[in-house]
C-alpha positions in Angstrom: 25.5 121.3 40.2 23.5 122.9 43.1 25.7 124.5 45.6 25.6 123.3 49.3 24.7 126.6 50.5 21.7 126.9 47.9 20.3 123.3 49.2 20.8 124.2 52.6 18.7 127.2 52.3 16.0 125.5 50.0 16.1 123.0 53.2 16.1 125.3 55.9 13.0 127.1 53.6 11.1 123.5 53.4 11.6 123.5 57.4 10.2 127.1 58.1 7.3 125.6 55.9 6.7 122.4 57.7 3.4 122.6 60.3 4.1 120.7 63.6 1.3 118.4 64.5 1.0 118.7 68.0 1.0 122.9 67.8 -1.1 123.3 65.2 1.5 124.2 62.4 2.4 126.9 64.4 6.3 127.5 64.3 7.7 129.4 67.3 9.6 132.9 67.0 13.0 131.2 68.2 13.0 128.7 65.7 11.9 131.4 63.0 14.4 133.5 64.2 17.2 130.8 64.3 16.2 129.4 60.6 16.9 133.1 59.4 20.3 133.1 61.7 21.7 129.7 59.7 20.5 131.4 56.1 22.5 134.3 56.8 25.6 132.1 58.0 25.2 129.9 54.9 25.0 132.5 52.4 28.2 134.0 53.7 30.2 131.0 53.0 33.0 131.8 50.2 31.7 130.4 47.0 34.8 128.3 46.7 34.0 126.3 49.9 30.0 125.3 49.2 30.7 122.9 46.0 29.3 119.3 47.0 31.9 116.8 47.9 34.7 119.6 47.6 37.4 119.0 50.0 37.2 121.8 51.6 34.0 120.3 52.8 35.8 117.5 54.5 38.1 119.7 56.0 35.5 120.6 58.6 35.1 117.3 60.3 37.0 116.8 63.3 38.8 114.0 64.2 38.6 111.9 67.1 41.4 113.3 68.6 40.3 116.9 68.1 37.0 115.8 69.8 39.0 114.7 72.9 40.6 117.7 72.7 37.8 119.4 72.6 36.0 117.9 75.2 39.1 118.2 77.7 39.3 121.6 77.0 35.3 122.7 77.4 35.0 120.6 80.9 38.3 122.4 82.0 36.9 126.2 81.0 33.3 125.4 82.5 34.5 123.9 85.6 37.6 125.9 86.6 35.8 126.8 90.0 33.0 125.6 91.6 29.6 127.0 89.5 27.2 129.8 91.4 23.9 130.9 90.9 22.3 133.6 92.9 18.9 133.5 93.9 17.6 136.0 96.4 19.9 137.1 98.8 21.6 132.8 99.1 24.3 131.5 97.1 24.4 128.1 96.1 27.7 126.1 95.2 27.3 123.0 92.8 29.7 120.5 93.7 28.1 118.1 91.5 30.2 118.6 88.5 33.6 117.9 89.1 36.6 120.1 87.7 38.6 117.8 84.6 42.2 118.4 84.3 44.6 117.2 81.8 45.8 114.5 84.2 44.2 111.1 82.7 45.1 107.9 85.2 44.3 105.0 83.2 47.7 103.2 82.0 47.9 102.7 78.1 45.4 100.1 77.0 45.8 97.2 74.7 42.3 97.5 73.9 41.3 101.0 73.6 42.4 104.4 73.9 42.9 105.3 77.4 42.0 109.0 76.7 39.4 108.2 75.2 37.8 106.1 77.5 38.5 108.3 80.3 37.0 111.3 78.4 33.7 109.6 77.9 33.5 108.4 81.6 33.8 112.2 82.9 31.4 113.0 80.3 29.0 110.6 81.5 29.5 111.6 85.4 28.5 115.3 84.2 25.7 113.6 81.7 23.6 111.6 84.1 22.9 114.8 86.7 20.6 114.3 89.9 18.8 117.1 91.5 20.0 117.5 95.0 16.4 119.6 95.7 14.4 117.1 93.8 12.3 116.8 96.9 11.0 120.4 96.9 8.8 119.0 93.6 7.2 116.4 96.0 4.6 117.5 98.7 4.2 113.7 99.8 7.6 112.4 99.7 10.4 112.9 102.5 13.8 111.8 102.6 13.2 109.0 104.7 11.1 107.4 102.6 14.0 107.4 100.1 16.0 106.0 103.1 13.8 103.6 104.0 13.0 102.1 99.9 16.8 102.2 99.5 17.8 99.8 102.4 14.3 97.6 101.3 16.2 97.2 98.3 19.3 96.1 99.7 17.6 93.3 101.5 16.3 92.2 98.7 19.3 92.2 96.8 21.2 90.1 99.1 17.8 87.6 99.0 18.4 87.5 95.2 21.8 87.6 95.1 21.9 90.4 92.8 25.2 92.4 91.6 25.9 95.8 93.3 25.9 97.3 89.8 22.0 96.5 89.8 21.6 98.4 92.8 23.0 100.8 92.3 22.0 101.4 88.1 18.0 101.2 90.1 19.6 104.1 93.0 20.7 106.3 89.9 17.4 105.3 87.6 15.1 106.8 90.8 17.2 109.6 92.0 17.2 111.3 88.4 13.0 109.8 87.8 12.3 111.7 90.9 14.2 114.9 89.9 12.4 114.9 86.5 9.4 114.3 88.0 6.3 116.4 90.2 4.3 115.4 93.0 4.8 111.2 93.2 2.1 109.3 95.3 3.9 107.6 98.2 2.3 104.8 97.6 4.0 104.4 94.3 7.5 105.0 95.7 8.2 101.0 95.9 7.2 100.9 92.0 10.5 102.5 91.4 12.6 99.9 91.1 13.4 96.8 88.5 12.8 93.4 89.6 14.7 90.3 88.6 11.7 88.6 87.7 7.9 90.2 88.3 6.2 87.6 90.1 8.7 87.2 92.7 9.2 90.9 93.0 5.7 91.8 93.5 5.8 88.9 96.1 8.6 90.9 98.2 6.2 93.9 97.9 3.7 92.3 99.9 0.9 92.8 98.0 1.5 96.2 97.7 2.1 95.8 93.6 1.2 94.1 90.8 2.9 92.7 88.1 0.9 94.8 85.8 1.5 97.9 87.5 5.6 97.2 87.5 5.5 97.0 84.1 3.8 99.9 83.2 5.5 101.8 86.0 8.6 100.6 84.0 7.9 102.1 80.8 6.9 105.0 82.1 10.6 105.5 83.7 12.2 104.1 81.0 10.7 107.4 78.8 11.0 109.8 81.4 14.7 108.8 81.5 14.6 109.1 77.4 16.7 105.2 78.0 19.4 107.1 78.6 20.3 104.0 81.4 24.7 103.8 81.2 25.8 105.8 83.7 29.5 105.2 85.5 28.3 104.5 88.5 29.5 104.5 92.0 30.0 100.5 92.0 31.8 101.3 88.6 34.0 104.1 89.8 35.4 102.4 93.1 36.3 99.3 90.7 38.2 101.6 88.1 39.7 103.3 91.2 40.6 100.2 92.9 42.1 99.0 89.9 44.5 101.9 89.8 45.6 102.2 93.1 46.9 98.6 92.2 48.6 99.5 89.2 50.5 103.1 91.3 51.7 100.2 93.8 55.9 99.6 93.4 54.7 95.8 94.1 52.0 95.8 91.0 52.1 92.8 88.5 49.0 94.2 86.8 49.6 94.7 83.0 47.8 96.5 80.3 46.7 93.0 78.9 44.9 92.3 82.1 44.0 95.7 83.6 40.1 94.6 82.9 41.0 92.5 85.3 40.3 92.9 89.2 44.1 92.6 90.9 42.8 94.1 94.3 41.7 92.5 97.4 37.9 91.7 98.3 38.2 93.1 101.6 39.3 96.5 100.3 36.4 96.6 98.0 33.5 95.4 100.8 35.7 98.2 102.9 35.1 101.5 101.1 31.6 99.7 99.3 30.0 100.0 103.1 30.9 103.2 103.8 29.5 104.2 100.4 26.2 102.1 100.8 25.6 104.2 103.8 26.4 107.7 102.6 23.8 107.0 100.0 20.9 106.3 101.6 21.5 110.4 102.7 19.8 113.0 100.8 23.4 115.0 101.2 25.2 112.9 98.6 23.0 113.9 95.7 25.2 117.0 95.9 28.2 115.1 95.0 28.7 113.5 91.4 29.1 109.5 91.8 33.7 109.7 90.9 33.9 112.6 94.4 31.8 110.2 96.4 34.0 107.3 95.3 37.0 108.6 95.5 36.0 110.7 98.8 35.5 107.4 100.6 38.9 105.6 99.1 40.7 108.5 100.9 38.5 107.9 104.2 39.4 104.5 104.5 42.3 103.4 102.7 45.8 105.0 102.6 45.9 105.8 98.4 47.4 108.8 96.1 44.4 110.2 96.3 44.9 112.4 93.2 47.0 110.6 91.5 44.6 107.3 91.9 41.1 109.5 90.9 42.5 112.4 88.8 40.9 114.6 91.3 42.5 117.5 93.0 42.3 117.7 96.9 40.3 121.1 96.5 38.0 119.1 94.1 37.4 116.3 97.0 37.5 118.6 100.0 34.0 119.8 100.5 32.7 115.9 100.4 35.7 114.5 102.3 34.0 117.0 105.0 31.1 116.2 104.6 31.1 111.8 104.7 33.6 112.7 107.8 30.7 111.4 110.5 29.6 108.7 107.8 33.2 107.4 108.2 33.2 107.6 111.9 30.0 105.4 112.3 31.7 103.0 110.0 35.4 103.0 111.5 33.7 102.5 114.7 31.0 100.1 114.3 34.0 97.9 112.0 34.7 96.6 108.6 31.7 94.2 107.0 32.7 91.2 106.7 33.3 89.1 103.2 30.1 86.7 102.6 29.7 83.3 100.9 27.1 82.6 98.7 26.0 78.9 97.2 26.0 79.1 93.9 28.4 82.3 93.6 32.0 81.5 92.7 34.5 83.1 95.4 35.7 85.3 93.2 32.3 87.6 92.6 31.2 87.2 96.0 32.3 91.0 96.6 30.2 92.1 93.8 26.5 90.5 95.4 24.7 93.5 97.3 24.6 92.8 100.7 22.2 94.5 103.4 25.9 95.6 105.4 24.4 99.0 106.5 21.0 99.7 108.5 19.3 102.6 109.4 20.4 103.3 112.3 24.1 103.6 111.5 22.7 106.5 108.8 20.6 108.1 112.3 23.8 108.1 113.9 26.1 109.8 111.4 23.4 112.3 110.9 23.0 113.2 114.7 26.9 113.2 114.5 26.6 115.5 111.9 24.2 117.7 113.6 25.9 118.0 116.6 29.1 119.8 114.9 26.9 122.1 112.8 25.9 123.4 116.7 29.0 122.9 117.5 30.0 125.6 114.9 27.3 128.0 115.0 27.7 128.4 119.0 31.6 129.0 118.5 30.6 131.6 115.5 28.3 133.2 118.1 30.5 133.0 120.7 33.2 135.0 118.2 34.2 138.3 120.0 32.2 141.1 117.7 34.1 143.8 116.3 32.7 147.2 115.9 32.6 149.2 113.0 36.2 151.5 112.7 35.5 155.3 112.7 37.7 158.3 113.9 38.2 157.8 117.6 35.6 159.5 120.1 37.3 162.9 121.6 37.3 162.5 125.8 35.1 165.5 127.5 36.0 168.6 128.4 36.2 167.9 131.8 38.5 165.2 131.7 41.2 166.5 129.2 44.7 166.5 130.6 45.6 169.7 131.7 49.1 170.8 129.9 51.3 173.3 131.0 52.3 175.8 128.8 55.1 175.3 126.2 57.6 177.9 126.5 60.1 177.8 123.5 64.2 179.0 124.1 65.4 180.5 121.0 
């Protein structure tokens, strides 16, 4: 019987030999170099271990449990500290990725495993990454346009009476097109979204597309998103988190057999959802990954365990706590959106429909809030008293030593 180490190298072999199509057979050094890599690894298996079917074979698969384990552990070492990266003489902090501990706050599941579950969400929040420059690769598109599509969508979702899932699956689907992509035509901007049915969709456009181009603007995202199209997103996370803060109460009656559930109020949900739909249509969010910004506006404006609720850490949520500060303002001052009725939509899901809660000039006035205490800031920097550069202290002149009289010493 053919050893597994003498098939694998036969295959690898087959591989080196194979021409690629679209390169004109021609195999590049890497690969080369990394076929000759796993031949060397393979033939420096012990003999005992490369019989086909031997246990020893089997021995190598992980189980799920060493996955998880896994998992925990490599998001833990990677994201002990905030990631750096230099360029030039700036440094650049990612909060994006957020730091995974041990801590797991789902209650015990009747119908899954609760660390498992919660080990696939963070993956997913690190999976689905947006680039918080991703306007640098577009010479005709500024963030107010991404402002001003956003809060067109909204409209239209409360029109439709769509779920604030779909809005916000359509927020992720462009941010991370438009961080893939180079150089998209303004004019094509309003193609990035999915309509609930084409006709009436390129009626709300105003003429400005047809059905025929929002289907093949679709397919085009759908591949330049490889259908990768699940992420946890912020709708998602404020439910979960929602959910949990109900379960940490003393007064909870929520079980494991009904933790799918929702056991919190509506008006809590609409709450934190405004402040959320407003920090959004900001360019400064794409910083944050979709559980911070969640569980940054919980803390704003409801009175949780923050960490015990999110499994975040306070130095995890400071730097976006900071930051939605003004966003949170505008809201707490301008007051709480109000829970609408909808015909057709029981009273139970009427939270869940999108509503057009936020406008543009709440986002103008959180920014210009925001600008004012980054002046704020730099003028009490400036104002900071400078200290000079310690040396050895500056001998007076001649002229103006004291004049001494002479020690006489008594033996």
């Amino acid at each position: 019987m053919a050893t597994e180490s003498d098939s694998a190298a036969k295959e690898l072999q087959d591989l080196s030999l194979e021409k690629d199509s679209s390169s004109a057979g021609a195999v590049s050094k890497r690969t080369r170099a990394g076929l000759q890599d796993k031949k060397t690894q393979m033939s420096q298996l012990p003999a005992l271990c490369n019989t086909e079917g031997s246990i020893s074979g089997f021995s190598r698969i992980e189980t799920r449990s060493q996955r998880q384990s896994k998992v925990l552990k490599e998001h833990t070492a990677s994201n002990a500290a905030p990631e750096r990266t230099r360029s030039a003489n700036f440094t650049f902090t990612n909060y994006f990725i957020p730091v995974v501990k041990n801590f797991m706050p789902l209650p015990e599941l009747d119908w899954a495993d609760p660390k498992e579950v919660w080990s696939n969400m963070l993956q997913k929040d690190r999976k689905y990454c947006r680039d918080p420059l991703y306007f640098r690769k577009h010479s005709f598109l500024q963030p107010r346009m991404r402002t001003i599509l956003l809060d067109w969508l909204t409209e239209v979702c409360e029109v439709y009476k769509l779920h604030r899932e779909t809005y916000y699956l359509a927020l992720d689907f462009v941010d991370r097109y438009l961080s893939i992509k180079h150089d998209i035509a303004k004019q094509r901007l309003q193609l990035e979204i999915y309509p609930p049915k084409i006709s009436e969709f390129a009626y709300v456009t105003d003429g400005a597309c047809t059905e025929s181009e929002i289907l093949d603007q679709e397919l085009l995202m759908l591949k330049t998103l490889d259908w990768k199209l699940t992420p946890i997103t912020i709708n998602s996370w404020l439910n979960i988190y929602l959910q949990l803060s109900c379960v940490a109460s003393e007064k909870s009656t929520c079980r494991k057999e009904t933790f799918h559930l929702p056991n919190y109020p509506q008006q809590e949900f609409v709450k934190v959802a405004q402040l959320l739909d407003l920090c959004v249509l900001d360019t400064g969010s794409l910083q944050f990954s979709y559980s911070i910004l969640t569980a940054s506006a919980l803390n704003h404006m409801l009175p949780v365990k923050i960490e015990q609720v999110t499994g975040h850490s306070w130095e995890e949520l400071y730097p976006c706590i900071q930051w939605m500060k003004c966003f949170s303002d505008v809201i707490l001052e301008k007051g709480s959106a109000t829970l609408k009725n909808f015909e057709s939509v029981p009273r139970e899901d009427t939270h869940n429909i999108q509503t057009h809660a936020v406008e543009i000039g709440l986002l103008e006035k959180a920014q210009s809030l925001q600008n004012s205490h980054r002046s704020a800031s730099t003028e009490n920097r400036s104002m900071s008293p400078v200290v000079g550069t310690l040396g050895p202290p500056t001998p007076p002149s001649s002229t103006k030593k004291p004049i001494t009289s002479p020690v006489i010493v008594i033996e």
